[in-house]
Structures are given as structure tokens and as C-alpha cells.
C-alpha positions as CSV (number, residue, x, y, z in Angstrom):
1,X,10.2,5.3,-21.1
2,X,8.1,8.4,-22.2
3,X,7.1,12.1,-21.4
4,X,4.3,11.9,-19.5
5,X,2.3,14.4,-16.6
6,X,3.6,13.3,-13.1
7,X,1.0,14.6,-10.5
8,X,4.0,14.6,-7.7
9,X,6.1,16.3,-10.0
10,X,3.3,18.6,-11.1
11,X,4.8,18.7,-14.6
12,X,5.7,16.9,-17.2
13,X,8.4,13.9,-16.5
14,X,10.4,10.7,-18.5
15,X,8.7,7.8,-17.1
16,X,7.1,4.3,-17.3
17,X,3.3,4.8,-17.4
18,X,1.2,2.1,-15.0
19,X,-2.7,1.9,-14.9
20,X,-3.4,-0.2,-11.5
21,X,-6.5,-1.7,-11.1
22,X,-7.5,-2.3,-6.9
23,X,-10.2,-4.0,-5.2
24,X,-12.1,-1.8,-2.0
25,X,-13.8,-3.9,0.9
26,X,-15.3,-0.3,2.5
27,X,-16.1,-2.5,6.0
28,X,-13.0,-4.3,6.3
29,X,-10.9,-1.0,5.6
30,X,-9.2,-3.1,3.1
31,X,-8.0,-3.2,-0.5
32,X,-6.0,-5.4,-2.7
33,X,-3.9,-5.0,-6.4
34,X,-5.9,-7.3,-9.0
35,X,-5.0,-6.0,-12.3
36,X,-2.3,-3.3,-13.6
37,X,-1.2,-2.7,-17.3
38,X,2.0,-1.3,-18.6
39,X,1.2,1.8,-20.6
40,X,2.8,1.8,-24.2
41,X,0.8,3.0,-27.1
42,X,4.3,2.7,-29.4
43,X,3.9,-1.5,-28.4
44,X,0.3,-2.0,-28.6
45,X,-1.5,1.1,-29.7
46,X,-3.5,1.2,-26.9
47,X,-4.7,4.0,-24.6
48,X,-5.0,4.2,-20.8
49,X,-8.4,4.2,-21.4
50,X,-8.0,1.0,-23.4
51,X,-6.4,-0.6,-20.6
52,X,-8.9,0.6,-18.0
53,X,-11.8,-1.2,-20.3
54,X,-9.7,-4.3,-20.6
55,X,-9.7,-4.4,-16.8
56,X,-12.7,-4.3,-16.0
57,X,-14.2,-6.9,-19.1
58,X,-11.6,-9.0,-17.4
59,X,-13.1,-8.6,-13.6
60,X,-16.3,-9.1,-14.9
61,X,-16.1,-11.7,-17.7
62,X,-13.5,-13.4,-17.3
63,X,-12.5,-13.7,-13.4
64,X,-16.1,-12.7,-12.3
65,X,-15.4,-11.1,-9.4
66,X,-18.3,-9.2,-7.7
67,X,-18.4,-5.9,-7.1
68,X,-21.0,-3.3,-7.4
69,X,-19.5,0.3,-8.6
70,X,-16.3,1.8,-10.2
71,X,-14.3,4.6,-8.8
72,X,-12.2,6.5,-11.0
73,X,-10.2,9.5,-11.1
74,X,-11.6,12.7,-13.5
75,X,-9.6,11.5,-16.8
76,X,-11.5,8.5,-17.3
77,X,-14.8,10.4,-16.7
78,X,-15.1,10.2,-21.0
79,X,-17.9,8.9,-23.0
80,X,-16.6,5.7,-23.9
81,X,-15.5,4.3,-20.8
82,X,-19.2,5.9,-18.8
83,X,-21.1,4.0,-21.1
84,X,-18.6,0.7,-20.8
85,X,-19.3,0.5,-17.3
86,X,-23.1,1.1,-17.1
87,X,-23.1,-1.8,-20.2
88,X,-22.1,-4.1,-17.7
89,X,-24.6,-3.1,-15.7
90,X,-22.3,-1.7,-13.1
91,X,-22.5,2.1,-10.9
92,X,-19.8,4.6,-11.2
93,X,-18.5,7.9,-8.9
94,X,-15.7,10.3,-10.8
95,X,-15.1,13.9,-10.8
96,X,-15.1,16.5,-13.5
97,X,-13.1,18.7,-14.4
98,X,-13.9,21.8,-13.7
99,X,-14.1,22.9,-16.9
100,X,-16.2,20.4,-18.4
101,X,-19.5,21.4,-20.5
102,X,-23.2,20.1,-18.6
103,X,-26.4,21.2,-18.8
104,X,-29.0,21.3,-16.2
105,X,-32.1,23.4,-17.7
106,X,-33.1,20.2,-19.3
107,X,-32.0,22.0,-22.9
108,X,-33.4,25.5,-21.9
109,X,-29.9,27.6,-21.7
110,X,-26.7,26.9,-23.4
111,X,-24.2,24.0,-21.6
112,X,-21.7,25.6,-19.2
113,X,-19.0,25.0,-17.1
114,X,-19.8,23.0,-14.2
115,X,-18.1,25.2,-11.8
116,X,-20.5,27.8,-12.8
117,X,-23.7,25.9,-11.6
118,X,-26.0,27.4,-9.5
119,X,-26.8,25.0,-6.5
120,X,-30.1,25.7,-4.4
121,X,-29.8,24.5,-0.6
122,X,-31.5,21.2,-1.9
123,X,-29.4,20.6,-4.8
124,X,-26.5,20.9,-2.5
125,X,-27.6,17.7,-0.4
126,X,-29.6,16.0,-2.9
127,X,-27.4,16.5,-5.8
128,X,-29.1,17.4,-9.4
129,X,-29.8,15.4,-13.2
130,X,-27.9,16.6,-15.7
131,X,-26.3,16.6,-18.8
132,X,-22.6,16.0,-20.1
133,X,-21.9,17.5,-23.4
134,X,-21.2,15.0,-26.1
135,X,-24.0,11.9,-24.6
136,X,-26.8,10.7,-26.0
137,X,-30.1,13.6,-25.8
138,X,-32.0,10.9,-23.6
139,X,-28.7,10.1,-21.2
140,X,-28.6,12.4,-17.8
141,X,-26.2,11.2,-14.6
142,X,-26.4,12.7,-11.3
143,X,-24.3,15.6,-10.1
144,X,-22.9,16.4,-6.4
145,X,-20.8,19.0,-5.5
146,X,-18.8,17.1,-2.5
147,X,-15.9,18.6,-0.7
148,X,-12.7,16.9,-1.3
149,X,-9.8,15.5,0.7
150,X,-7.9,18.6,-0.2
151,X,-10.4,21.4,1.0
152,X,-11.7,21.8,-2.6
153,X,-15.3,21.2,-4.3
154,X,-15.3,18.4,-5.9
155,X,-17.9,17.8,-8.5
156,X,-18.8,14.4,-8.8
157,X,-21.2,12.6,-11.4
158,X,-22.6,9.3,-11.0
159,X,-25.1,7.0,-12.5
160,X,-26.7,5.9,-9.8
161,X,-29.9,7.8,-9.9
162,X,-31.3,7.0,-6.7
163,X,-28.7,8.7,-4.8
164,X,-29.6,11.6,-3.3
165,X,-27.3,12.3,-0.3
166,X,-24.3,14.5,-1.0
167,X,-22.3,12.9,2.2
168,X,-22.9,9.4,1.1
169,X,-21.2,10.5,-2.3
170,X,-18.3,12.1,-0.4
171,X,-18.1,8.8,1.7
172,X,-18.0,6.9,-1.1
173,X,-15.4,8.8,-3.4
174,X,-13.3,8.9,-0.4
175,X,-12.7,5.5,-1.1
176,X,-10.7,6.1,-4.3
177,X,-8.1,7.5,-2.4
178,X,-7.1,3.5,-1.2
179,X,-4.8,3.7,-5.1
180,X,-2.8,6.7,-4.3
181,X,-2.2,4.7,-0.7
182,X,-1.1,2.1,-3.0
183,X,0.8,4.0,-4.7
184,X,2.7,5.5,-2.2
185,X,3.4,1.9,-0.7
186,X,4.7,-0.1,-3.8
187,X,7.0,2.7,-4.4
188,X,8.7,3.4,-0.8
189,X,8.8,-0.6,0.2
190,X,9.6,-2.2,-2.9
191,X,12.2,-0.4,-5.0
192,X,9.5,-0.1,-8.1
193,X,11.0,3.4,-9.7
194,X,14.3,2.2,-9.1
195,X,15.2,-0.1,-11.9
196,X,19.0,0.4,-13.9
197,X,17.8,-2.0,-16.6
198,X,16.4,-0.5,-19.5
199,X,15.0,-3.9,-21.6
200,X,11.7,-4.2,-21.9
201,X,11.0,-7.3,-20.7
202,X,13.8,-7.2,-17.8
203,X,11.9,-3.4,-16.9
204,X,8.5,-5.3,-16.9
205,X,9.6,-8.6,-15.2
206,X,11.0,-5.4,-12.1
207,X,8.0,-3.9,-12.1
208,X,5.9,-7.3,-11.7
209,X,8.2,-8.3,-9.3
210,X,7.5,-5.0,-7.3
211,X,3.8,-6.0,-7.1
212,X,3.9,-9.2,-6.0
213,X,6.4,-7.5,-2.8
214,X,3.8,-5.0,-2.0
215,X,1.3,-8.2,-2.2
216,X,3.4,-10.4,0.6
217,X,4.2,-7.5,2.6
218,X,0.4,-6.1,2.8
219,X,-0.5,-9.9,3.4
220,X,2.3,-10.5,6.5
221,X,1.3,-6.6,7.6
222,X,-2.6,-7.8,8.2
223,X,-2.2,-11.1,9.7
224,X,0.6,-9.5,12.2
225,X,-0.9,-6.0,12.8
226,X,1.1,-3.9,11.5
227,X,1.5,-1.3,8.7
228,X,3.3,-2.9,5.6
229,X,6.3,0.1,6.7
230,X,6.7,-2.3,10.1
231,X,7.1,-4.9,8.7
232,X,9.7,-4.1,6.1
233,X,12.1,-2.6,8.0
234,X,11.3,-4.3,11.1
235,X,12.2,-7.7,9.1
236,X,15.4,-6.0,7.5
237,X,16.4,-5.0,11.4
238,X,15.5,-8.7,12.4
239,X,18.1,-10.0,9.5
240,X,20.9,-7.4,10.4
241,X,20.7,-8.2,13.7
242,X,20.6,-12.3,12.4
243,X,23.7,-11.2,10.3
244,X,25.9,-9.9,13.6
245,X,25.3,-12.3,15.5
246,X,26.7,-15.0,13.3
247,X,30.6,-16.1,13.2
248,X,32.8,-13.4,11.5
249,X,33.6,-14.6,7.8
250,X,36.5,-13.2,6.2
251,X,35.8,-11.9,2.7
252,X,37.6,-10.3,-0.1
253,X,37.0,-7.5,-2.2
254,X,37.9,-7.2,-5.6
């Protein structure tokens, strides 16, 4: 348990720090929890960034499972994990912050904000090359400035230089937005946040449990049609109904 920046509390909150790691199948509108790591830099000295590295090594190198690109949210856009992904050879689509430093005079003006662009009509579609403060001289990404899902501009830098269509990039970052459904999900059907204990390892073994729930439930909610809130309470109303129907048992409270 730490102080930590909750984005539903929109401030600063006690709390158990996850980084989830899910896999996106775009044309079956589908998406599955394949890695998450406990966040505790007191136990292991390691970052969310860390974790978010060790994740993907693992998909790659370990359990080799293919997938072409990375989406992340705009506080792993850093240096260090950029470069990570594009050494295993991989594309990537994350947002700045707004107030992050680029260039795109190719070194002839100062860097600047990257809300403070200029975008020609072209640009606008097409995206442009630039710059993050703090890479390499030689190292440019490509920038879009997309629209996001909550009526703001998004400004989003990939590495995938061939890309040149703004709505693609919208398309495709839309995507990222299967985590927070995640999210959402574990924590209304499984009871994740609300763990008594406060072990460790009995807080950890909760929190695993949790997953593997929102796993099943997902699992029985695709094969039967269903959202994974169906089939919940839908199966908790099927056992109460189970559990009135059978003979009356005395019982005895203490």
C-alpha cells in the first residue's frame, strides 16, 4: 500500500499499484490479460517502467507470442522504453504530453511544446517527422495530432514511418482503450479493490485470484453471448434461485 495518482480519483490516493499487460485481436473485437506485475519499488526496486520492459522481453523472448505493435498510455512514452520496443524490432502508438519538448525545423528553431506546433492541412492528415528532446540527433518518430475519445487532441508519436494517415492512427490508438475496459471489468465483477487482508502474499494471492475470475467469466461471456456483467449476476440469480428452491435447513447463529 502506497500514495500514488488515481486517474478516477483525480488525485493522489493509498493504494496497490498494478501494471496489466493485454493482448488486442482488432478483427475479432477481442482482448485478453497475459501479463500484470505488482508495483513495489520498496520490494524489488523496480519501476513501472521496469515492469512494462519485463513484459514485453517476456512476450517476445520467452513466450513468443506474435504481435506487431505496442500501445501505451503517455507515461511510458520515455526514452528508455521507445528505444526497448523498436530493439525488438516492434512498432509503437502513445501520446505526449502536452507539454513535452519536439522539434520539427529539422534543428532550425529552438524545441517547443508540442501543443504549440503549427500543422499545415497536410500535416494534419499525413502527420509530420520530428524530434523528441533528449533522443539520439539521427532518431525522428512520426507525429499525428488525432482527436481523442474525450473530444481532445491527442498528439500521438509513432515509429512507424510509413504511416501517413491521421485516421488510421486514431483507429489504431482507439484500441488502447480495451485496458481501461479491463479495468473497469476486473474491478466491478471480481471484488479486486476489496481485500481486508493486508499480508503481502495473502493481498497478492487476492489480486491473482481476481484475474483468473475476470479470465473465466470473459471466457463463459464469449462462448454464451453475453457481456461478462450477464453472466455474473445472471449465474448468482441462477444459484439463489437454486438455493430457494431446496428443502428449508435449520441453522444457528452464534
Amino acid at each position: 500500500m502506497r500514495r500514488q495518482y488515481s486517474g478516477n480519483a483525480q488525485g493522489v490516493i493509498n493504494g496497490i499499484g498494478v501494471v496489466t499487460c493485454v493482448y488486442v485481436n482488432p478483427q475479432q473485437d477481442r482482448f485478453w490479460l497475459i501479463d500484470y506485475r505488482i508495483y513495489d519499488p520498496q520490494g524489488d526496486g523496480k519501476t513501472k517502467l521496469d515492469h512494462l520492459k519485463d513484459m514485453l522481453s517476456g512476450l517476445v523472448y520467452q513466450k513468443r507470442l506474435p504481435f506487431t505493435g505496442v500501445l501505451m498510455d503517455s507515461g511510458y512514452a520515455t526514452k528508455t522504453v521507445m528505444r526497448h520496443i523498436e530493439q525488438m524490432q516492434k512498432t509503437y502508438y502513445c501520446p505526449l504530453k502536452t507539454n513535452r519538448r519536439v522539434d520539427d525545423s529539422a534543428g532550425t528553431t529552438p524545441y517547443q511544446r508540442v501543443d504549440s506546433l503549427t500543422w499545415t492541412k497536410a500535416q494534419r492528415k499525413q502527420g509530420k517527422s520530428i524530434k523528441i528532446r533528449g533522443f539520439p540527433k539521427d532518431h525522428k518518430v512520426k507525429l499525428f495530432r488525432v482527436a481523442s475519445a474525450a473530444r481532445r487532441t491527442a498528439y500521438v508519436v509513432t515509429n512507424d514511418h510509413a504511416q501517413n494517415d491521421s485516421s488510421v492512427v486514431q483507429q489504431v490508438c482507439h484500441q488502447r482503450w480495451k485496458i481501461e475496459q479491463f479495468h473497469r471489468e476486473v474491478k466491478q465483477v471480481t471484488g479486486l479493490e476489496k481485500c481486508q487482508c493486508r499480508l503481502a502474499r495473502i493481498v497478492r494471492n487476492h489480486i491473482g485470484c481476481a484475474m483468473f475470475v475476470w479470465i473465466r467469466l470473459e471466457q463463459v461471456a464469449y462462448q454464451t453471448g453475453q457481456t461478462i456483467y450477464q453472466v455474473k449476476y445472471r449465474g448468482l440469480a441462477d444459484f439463489l434461485r437454486q438455493q430457494l428452491k431446496a428443502p428449508h435447513i435449520p441453522m444457528v447463529i452464534a
